[in-house]
Each structure stands twice: as C-alpha cells, then as structure tokens.
N, C-alpha and C positions, 0 to 999 in steps of 0.2 A: 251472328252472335247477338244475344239476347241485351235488352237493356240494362237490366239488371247486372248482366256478367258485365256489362262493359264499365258500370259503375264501380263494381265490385273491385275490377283488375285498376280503374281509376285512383279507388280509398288506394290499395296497394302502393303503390306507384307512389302516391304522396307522402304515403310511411315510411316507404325507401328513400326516397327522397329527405326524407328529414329525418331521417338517423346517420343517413351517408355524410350530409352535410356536418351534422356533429363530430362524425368522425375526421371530415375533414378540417374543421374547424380547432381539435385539439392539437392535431398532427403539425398546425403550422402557427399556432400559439406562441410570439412570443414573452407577450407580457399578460400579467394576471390584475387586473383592475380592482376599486377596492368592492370588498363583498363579491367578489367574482371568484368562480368554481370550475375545477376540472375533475371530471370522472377519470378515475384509475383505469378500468377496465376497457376504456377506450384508447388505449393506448400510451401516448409519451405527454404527460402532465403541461408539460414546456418545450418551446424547438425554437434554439438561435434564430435568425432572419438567415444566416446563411446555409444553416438546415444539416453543419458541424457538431452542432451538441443540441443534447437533449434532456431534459428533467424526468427521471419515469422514478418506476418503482421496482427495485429485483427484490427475488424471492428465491434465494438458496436453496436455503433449508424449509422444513416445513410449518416451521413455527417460528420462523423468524424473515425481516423485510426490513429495506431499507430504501429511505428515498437518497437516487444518486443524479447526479452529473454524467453521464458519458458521453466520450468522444465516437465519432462516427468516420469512417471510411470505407472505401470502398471493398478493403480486406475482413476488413474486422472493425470491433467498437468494445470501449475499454471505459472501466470507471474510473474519471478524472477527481470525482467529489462525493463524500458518500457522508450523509447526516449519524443521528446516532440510530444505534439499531430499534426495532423493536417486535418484542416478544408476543404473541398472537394464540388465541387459540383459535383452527380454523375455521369456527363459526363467526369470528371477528374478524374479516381482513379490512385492512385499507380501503377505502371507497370513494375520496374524493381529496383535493388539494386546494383551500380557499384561504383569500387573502382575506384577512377580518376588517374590519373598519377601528379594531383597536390597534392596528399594525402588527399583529401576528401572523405568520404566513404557516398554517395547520395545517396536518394530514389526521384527516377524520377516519375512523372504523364503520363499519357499516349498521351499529348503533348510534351513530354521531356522538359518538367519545370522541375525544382529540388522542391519538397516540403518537406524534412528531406536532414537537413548536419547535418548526427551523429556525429561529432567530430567539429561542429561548435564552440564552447569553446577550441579548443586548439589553444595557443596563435603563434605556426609558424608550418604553413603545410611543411612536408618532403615530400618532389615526388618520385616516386616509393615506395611507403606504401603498403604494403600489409593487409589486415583483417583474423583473425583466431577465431573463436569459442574455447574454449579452455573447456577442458574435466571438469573443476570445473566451468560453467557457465560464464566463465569473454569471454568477447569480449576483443581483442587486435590488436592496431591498430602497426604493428611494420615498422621500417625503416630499409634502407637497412645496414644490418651487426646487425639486430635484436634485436635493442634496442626500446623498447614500447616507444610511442611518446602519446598514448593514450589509458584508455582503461575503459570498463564500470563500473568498482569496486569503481572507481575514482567517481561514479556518482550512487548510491546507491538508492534505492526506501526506499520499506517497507519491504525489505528480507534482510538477514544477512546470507549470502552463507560462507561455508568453505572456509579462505583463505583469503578473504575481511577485508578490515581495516578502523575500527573506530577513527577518532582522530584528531591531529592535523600532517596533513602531507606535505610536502612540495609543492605539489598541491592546499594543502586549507585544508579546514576543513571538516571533511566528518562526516555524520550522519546520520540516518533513517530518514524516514519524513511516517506518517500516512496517510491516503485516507480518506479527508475529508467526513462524508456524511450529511445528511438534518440536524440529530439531534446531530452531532457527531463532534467539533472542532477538525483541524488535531494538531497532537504533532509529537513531533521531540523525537529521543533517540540516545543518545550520552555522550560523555566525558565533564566533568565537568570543563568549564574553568580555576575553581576555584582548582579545586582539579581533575589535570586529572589522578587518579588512582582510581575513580571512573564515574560509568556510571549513567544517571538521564534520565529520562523522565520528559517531561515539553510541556505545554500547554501555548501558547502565553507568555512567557517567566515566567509563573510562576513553579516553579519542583513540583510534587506533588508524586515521585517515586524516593529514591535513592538504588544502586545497593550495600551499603557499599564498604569501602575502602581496595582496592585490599592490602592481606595483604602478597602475594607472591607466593601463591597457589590457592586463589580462592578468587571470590566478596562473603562476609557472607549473602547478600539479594536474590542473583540469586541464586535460592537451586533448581538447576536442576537433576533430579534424576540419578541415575548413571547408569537408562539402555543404558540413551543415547550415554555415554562413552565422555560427553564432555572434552574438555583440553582447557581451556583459555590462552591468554598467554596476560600482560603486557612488551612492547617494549618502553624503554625511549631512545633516543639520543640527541646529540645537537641539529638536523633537524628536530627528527619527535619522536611524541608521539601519543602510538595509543595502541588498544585492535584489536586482531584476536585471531581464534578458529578453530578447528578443532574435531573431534569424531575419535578416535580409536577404533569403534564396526560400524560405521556407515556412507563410504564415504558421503550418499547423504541428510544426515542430515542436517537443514536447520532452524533458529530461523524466526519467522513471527512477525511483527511488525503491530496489526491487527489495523481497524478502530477507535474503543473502545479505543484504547490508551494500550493495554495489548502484552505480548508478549507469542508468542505461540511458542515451541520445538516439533518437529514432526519428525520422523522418515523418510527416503526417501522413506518408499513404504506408508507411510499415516495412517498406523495403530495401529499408536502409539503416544499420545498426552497430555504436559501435558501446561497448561495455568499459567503462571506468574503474579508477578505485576498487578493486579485484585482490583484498588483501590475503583472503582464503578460499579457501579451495582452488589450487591450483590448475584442477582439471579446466576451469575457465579461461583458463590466461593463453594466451600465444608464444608465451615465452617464459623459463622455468623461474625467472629473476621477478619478483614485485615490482609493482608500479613504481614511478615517484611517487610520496604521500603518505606511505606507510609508515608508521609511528615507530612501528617493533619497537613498543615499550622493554618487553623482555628481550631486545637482543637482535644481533640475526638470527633469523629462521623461526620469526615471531609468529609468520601465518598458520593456520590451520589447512591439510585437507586431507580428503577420505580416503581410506584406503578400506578394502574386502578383507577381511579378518579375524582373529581374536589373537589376544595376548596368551601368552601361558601363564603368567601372572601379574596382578592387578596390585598395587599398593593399597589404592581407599575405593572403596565398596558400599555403596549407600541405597540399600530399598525402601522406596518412597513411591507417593503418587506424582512426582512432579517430570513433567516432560524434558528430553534431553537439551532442552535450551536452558533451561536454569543449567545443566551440568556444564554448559560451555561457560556461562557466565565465571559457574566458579573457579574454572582454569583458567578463562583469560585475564582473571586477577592476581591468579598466583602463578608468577614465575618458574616452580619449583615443577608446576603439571605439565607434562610432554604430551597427553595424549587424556582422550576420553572415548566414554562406549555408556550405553546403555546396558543396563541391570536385566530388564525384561520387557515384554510386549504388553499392553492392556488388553481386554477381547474385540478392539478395534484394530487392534494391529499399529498402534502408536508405540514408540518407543521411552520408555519409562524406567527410574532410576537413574543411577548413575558409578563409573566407576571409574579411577585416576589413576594415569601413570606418574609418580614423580621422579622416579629413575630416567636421565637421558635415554637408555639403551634398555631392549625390550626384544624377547623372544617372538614372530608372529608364526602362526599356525593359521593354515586355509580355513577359511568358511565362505559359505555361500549366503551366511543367513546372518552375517554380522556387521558391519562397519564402525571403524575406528576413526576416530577425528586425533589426526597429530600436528604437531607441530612439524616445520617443515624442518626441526632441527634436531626430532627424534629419531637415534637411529635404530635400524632396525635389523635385525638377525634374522633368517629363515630357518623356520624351525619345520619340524616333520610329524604326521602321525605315526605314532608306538601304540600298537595294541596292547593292554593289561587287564590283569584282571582285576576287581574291586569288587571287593567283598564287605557286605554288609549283613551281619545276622548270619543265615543259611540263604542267604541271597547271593550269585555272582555274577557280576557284567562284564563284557567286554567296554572297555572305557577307551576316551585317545587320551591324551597326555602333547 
C-alpha cells in the first residue's frame, strides 16, 4: 500500500474518530454547562447517569416536535415529560439544545431561531444555570451555588414519577392533566382544594373519582397492590401541601394517568400492571360493580360504557364540528342524558357531532359501524331490522327501521 493511501485511510480513521466520539459523548450527557450545546440529530440531547431517561426530541407528525423526557427499559420507552409543542415547517427543524449564559435552556431551528424556551415560565432568569437530567427523570435547571431555579416536576404531564409532588406548592399548584383524544375529554388528577388530604379526578370541573381521606397511612380508595411496594406520603406546612410517593421493591415504578381518565401502576420493566379508578367503560373492569371512589354524581349506574349500536331514536341531535368528547362532557353534567353517539365521521374518520338519549329506556338496533356511550343504568330493549320502503320524490329505498 502506497504512502499516500495510507495517509489517506489515516485522515479517515480520525474523522471517524471524531464524529464517533461526538456521538458518544451526546448519548451519555448528563448535564449541559453554561453556553454548552447538543446536536439533535445526534441522538438523545440528555441521558440520566443511570442511562433510565433521556432528553431527545419526537417528531410525530410532520410539522410538529416536541422536546420530551422519556423513560427507557428494556421492553419499551415512554414519554414521562413533554415541553410545549412546536410548529415547523420542514425546512426548519430543531438542530440543537443550548444552555444560554442568560439561564435559558433553548432549542434552536436550524436557522438559530429559538423555537422551545423550556423554562420560559420562570419568573427571573439566573445567568450561568446549568441543566442536569437527574437519575429519577426530573430535569433541573440549577444556579450557581446549586440552588434549582427550575425544574420539570414543577410542570407534570400525565406521569406521576417517584419523588414528584402533587399539591399546593409554593410554585403553584401542580396536577396531572390527561391526553385529550377524539372521543375522550382530558381530566386533571389532583388534591382537592376542598379537602387537600385527599386526591379527585375530575372532568371539566365536575370529580367523578375520590381517592378517600388520607387517614395517616394510606388513601382507602387507591388500593394499590402491595407488589408494587408503594409508600405515599401526605406533607402539610404553612407554604405547601402536597402528596409524593415512592416504592421500596421498585426504583422505576411509575403511576400513569391514561387517556380514559384511569390510572394505571406499572412496574419499571412494564410487566406488571394493575388499572385503578375505572369509573367507565366497563369493558375494563374485572368485575361488573365500580371501584370504590366513584362519585356517581347522578346516582347508581352513573358510569359510562360502549356498546356496538344505534338507537332507533335519539332525543337531542346536534351537527357540529366538535369531536365526541365535548358530547360526553355534556351528558356527564346532565343527569337527565342516559346515553350518547356521534352525528357523523369527518374525512379522517373521527367521530363528530353529537346526539343524547334523555329517556332511561331505549330501543337498540345492530350496527357494525356505530357505538353508544350509556350509562350503566340505561336500559335497553333489542330491537330488529324491518325492511320498508321510503319514498322520497320518484325515488324509493329499501330503509331498516
């Protein structure tokens, strides 16, 4: 081999070298120094010391990104922490993560516009802030002589991580908040203004889930099993009232605060699960009776669940753009609504409109293409297809009925 090639394959060899290095260098990052930068497209922006969670950046959709938190194991990896979104056209993506020397910790566009300031809510930036990932998933933004100025706990999704606090705290009030989706209003779970020694879930300010009143040892409604080794702990002072938790059999253990409005306890390797607070839809439950915890504001047979259907008649009828969460809202506030459905599809195939049963008792007819949200205390008749004719104009159909 020639001199030349050997230098050549040498330049090589050192470029690899020093880009491999960068990459590893991001991968086991876990603090970001002041005026210090991470490339996006190298991978995870931030990685715990114990190599559990990570800072990166997801990308859904195609015009939209978010810088998240997620937990890691060996099954799977879930978003624990997610900043706000942001909108992109894809000549513009995300390109790097730097800690400013003003104390803002930015994610820049690939024009160095800033499009996310994570700690855009903290009310006075401290200059030379450092960021650290921290082995129980909290990001912390700290000043110098290491006092948190900021930090993700403070700003809670739909995870409930070891160590985080529910309540009222001298930052504000902190709570779960649910992931709205088509058919699915979000809920919020939290301390009860009224009575913060207890925890509620509630749906547009109605509770329809109380956790019972912490009696010193444990909430009587959260009857979480004891593999999971929980320990709750109630914290009163003059400043701050709040609930935090921890497991003694299980650092990475994790409460999930799902779409549905339920709350799921799951083991950190995922293979162990059990589902709380299950006040609707019953196809979830193990058994046909509600949890303890259930409000049933209107009654018994206050919950909701699905059934494959259609009514033969509908009381109230509303075509709109608004998805079938808003129509559950409006039943779950009025007592008198046994049941709801969707009006129609959009060209996504979301379900849209809205339509209410206020009649206890209700004719169903099969469909394959419908579902009915009822109350567990509407009843229901079986009804049949009748073929007729329907005549409109010089037009005539075979109709069901």
């Amino acid at each position: 081999m020639g001199r030349s090639c050997r230098q050549y394959l040498a330049i090589l060899s050192c470029i690899f070298a020093f880009y491999f290095s960068l990459f590893c260098v991001s991968q086991g990052k876990d603090t970001l120094g002041v005026n210090e930068s991470v490339l996006v497209y190298h991978g995870d922006l931030l990685e715990s010391s114990n190599q559990r969670f990570r800072l990166t950046i997801t990308h859904p959709y195609s015009w939209l990104w978010f810088l998240v938190i997620q937990y890691m194991s060996m099954l799977r990896s879930i978003d624990v922490w997610a900043s706000d979104s942001y909108q992109t056209p894809a000549s513009k993506e995300p390109a790097f993560l730097t800690m400013n020397a003003d104390g803002r910790l930015v994610v820049y566009d690939t024009s160095h516009s800033p499009v996310i300031v994570v700690n855009s809510e903290q009310p006075i930036m401290i200059s030379n802030t450092t960021a650290i990932l921290l082995d129980n998933g909290n990001l912390v933004l700290r000043a110098p002589g290491g006092n948190t100025v900021w930090q993700s706990f403070d700003h809670p999704s739909n995870k409930w991580l070891q160590g985080m606090k529910l309540g009222i705290l001298q930052s504000g009030t902190r709570f779960l908040t649910s992931s709205p989706s088509y058919n699915q209003p979000s809920s919020t779970l939290g301390v009860d203004l009224n009575n913060t020694r207890e925890i509620t879930i509630t749906q547009d300010g109605v509770v329809y889930w109380r956790s019972g009143t912490w009696d010193g040892q444990k909430l009587s409604f959260l009857d979480i099993s004891d593999s999971f080794g929980f320990n709750f702990y109630y914290v009163s002072t003059p400043n701050e009232t709040y609930f935090t938790w921890n497991s003694s059999t299980d650092p990475f253990a994790l409460l999930i605060f799902s779409e549905s409005g339920n709350i799921t306890v799951s083991s950190g390797d995922f293979t162990n699960a059990q589902v709380l607070a299950v006040c609707d839809v019953i196809t979830y439950r193990t058994t046909k009776d509600q949890p303890k915890g259930c409000t049933n504001s209107c009654g018994v047979g206050d919950g909701f669940k699905e059934i494959m259907g259609d009514l033969v008649a509908w009381d109230e009828v509303s075509y709109n753009d608004n998805a079938l969460r808003f129509c559950k809202l409006r039943c779950r506030r009025n007592c008198s609504c046994y049941a709801y459905s969707n009006t129609a599809y959009d060209q996504d195939g979301v379900a849209m409109g809205c339509k209410m049963a206020i009649r206890r008792h209700g004719k169903l007819i099969s469909s394959n293409k419908q579902t009915i949200f009822a109350r567990e205390s509407f009843v229901l008749e079986k009804g049949k297809f009748e073929q007729v004719y329907c005549c409109l104009s010089y037009c005539c159909l075979i109709c069901q009925v």
